[in-house]
LUMFI-258800 format. One line per 3 residues: their letters; for each residue x, y, z of C-alpha. Coordinates in steps of 0.25 Angstrom, whole numbers. Last residue first. Example, Ala and Ser with C-alpha at 12.3 -4.5 7.8 and 13.67 -1.06 7.14 Angstrom:
2
sa = 55/-4/29; 49/-18/31
This chain:
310
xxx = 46/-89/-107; 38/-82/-95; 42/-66/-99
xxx = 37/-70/-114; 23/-78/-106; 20/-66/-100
xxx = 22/-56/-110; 15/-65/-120; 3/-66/-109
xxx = 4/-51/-106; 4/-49/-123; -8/-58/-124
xxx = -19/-52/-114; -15/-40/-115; -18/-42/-133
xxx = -31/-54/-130; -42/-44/-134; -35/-35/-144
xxx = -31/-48/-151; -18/-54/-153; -14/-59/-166
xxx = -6/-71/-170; 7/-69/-178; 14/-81/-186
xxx = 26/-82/-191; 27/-91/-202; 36/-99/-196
xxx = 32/-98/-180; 37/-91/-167; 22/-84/-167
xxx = 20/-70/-166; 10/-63/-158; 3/-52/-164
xxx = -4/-39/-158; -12/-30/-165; -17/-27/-179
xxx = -3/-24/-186; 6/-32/-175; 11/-29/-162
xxx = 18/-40/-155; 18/-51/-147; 32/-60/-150
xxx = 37/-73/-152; 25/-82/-147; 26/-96/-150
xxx = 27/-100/-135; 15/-89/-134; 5/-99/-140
xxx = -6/-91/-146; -20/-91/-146; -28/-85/-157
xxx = -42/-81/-162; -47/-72/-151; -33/-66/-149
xxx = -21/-68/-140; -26/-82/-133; -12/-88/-127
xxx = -7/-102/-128; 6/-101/-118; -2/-108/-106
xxx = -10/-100/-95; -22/-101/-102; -23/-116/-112
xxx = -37/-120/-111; -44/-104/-108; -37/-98/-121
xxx = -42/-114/-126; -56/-110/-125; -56/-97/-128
xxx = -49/-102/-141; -60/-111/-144; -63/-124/-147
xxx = -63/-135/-160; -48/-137/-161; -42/-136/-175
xxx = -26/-141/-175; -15/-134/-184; -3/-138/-187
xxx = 12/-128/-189; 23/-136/-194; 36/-135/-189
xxx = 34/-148/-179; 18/-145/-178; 17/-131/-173
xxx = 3/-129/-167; -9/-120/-172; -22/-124/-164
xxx = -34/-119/-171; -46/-117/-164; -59/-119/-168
xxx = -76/-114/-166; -69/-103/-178; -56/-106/-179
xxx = -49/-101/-169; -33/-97/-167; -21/-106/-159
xxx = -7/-103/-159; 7/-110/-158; 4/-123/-152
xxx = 16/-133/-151; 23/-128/-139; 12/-132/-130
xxx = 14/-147/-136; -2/-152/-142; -14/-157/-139
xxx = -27/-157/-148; -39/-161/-144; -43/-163/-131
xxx = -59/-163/-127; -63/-150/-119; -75/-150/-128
xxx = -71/-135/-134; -57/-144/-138; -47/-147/-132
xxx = -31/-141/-133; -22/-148/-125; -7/-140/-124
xxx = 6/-150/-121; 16/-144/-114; 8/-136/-104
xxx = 14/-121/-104; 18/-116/-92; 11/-104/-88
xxx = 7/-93/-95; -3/-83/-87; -16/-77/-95
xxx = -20/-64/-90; -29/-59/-80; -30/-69/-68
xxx = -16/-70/-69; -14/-54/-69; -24/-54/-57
xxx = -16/-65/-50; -3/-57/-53; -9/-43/-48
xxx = -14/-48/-35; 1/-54/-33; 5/-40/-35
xxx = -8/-33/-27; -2/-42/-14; 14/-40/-15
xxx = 11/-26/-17; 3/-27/-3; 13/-35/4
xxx = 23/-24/1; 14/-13/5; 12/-23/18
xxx = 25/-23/20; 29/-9/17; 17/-6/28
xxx = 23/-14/39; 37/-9/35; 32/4/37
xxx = 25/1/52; 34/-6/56; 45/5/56
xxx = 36/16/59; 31/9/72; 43/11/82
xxx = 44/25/75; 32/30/78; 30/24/92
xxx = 43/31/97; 39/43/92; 23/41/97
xxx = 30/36/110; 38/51/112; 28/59/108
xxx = 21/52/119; 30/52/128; 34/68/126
xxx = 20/71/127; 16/64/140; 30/70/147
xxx = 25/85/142; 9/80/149; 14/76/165
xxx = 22/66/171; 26/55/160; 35/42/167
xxx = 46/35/160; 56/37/169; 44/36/182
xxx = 31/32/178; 22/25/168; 9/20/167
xxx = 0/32/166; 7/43/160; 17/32/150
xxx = 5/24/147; -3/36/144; 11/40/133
xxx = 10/26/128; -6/25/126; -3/42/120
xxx = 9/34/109; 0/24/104; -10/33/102
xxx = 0/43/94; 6/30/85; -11/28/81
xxx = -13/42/80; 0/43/70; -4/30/64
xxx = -19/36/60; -11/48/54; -3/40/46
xxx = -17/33/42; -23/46/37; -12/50/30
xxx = -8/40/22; -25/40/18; -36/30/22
xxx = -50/31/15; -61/29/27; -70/15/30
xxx = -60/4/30; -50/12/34; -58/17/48
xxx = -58/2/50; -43/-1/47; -38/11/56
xxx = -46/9/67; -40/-6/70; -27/-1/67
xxx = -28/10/78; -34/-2/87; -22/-11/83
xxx = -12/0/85; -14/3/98; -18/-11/102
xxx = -3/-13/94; 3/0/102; -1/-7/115
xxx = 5/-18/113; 20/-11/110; 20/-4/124
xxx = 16/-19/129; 24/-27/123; 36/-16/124
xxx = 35/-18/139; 34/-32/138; 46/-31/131
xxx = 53/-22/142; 51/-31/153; 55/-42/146
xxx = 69/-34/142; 71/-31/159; 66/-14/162
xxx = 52/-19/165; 56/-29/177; 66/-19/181
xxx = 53/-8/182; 45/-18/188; 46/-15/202
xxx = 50/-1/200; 37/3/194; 37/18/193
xxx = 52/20/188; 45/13/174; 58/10/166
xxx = 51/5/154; 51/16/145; 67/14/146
xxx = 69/4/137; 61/13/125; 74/20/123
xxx = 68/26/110; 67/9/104; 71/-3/112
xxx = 77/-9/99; 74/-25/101; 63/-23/111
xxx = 55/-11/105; 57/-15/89; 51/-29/94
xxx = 40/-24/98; 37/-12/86; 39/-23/77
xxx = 28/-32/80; 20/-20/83; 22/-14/69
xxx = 22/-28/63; 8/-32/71; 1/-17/68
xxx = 6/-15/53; -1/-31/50; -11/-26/55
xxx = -16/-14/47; -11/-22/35; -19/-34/38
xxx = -32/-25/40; -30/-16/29; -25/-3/31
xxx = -9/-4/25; -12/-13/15; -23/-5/10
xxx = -17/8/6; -18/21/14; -24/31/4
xxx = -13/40/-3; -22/55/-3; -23/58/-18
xxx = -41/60/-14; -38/69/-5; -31/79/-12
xxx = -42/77/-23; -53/81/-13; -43/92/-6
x = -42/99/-21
């Protein structure tokens, strides 16, 4: 039970512990958590500054430079904070499984670090107002600077991981497209006039796009089937419809069977017929060319494709 208890645990994905996405969540939550500090002047944060202990600078620290630099230097020391706990974190990922609750409980001791160097800055360097005298005043600023900490850092830190959740759907949907090009036959605009040669690479034939209806093989031939004002004209071309599949890809004239290609500007409909699927051809008398096992997913996205397209 515990083995498969373990095994349903949500890992961390890897947007959110790979090198850029690691820090990228540092610079925007320090970015942030700066200019958060001077524009708002957070939990009365204004008064921190009044040290009663060094009364030649204390107006100095008290005027609006004096209180940036001052946030500077609070907000640098959680960066280090937080690039050294990075830092960790992206190694010991490389070499352990990461869990939701593995890395809230790295931020907690990340936030509670930050808050113990504020707290020993506050024993050590400050006096007076803001001073601490002995171990309940210790407790009380430091539970004090984790819940300030906390909250100055939640709001960068979700819209830091709704960016990059964002920027990694963006990633696997464009992946998806170039696999979907590589894998399937993409219409494009259809030349106006098609050249067909033959297995020598010498022309033969040319003829308007519109014109050609279907090509099938003949043996070491193919036969191109072309509409001749209402008439329908043949033409024999010594090559192979392998051949021409690879000549004309990403045009209208599509491979749907080993023995046909048909062009989809005289397709009416793909439909199922009694051994398979047929395409129907805008021509009197009808016509129906079948579509092979072989070529059916490839030939009903293409038709899709090129239907949406039209």
């Amino acid at each position: 039970m515990r083995l498969i208890e373990f095994q349903q645990q949500k890992e961390l994905p890897e947007h959110l512990r790979s090198k850029s996405g690691l820090s990228s969540q540092v610079l925007f939550s320090t970015v942030f958590a700066l200019l958060f500090i001077n524009i708002y002047k957070p939990f009365a944060s204004e008064k921190w500054t009044s040290l009663s202990s060094i009364k030649e600078y204390s107006q100095w620290i008290d005027s609006p430079i004096g209180y940036i630099l001052w946030s500077l230097g609070i907000v640098a020391i959680g960066f280090f904070v937080m690039v050294i706990s990075r830092v960790l974190f992206y190694h010991y990922a490389k070499r352990h499984r990461i869990f939701y609750w593995v890395y809230t409980i790295w931020l907690t001791v990340e936030l509670s670090s930050m808050a113990l160097i504020y707290t020993l800055i506050g024993i050590f360097a400050i006096n007076g107002t803001t001073g601490i005298h002995n171990g309940d005043e210790a407790m009380t600023f430091f539970l004090k600077a984790f819940f300030y900490i906390f909250f100055i850092l939640l709001i960068p830190t979700m819209l830091c991981v709704l960016y990059l959740a964002l920027m990694k759907k963006k990633k696997d949907l464009q992946n998806l497209q170039e696999q979907y090009k590589e894998n399937n036959q993409v219409i494009t605009d259809q030349p106006s006039v098609l050249q067909f040669c033959d297995e020598k690479g010498e022309p033969k034939f040319s003829v308007k796009s519109e014109s050609v209806i279907w090509i099938e093989a003949a043996d070491n031939y193919v036969v191109i089937k072309y509409q001749n004002q209402e008439k329908i004209s043949e033409f024999l071309l010594r090559n192979s419809l392998k051949r021409l599949a690879d000549d004309f890809k990403d045009t209208t004239l599509f491979r749907c069977h080993r023995s046909y290609m048909v062009n989809f500007n005289h397709a009416v409909a793909l439909r199922k017929g009694m051994d398979g699927l047929v395409i129907e051809l805008d021509i009197h008398p009808l016509k129906e060319i079948p579509v092979s096992k072989t070529y059916k997913e490839e030939t009903s996205t293409a038709f899709m494709q090129y239907t949406c397209n039209k």
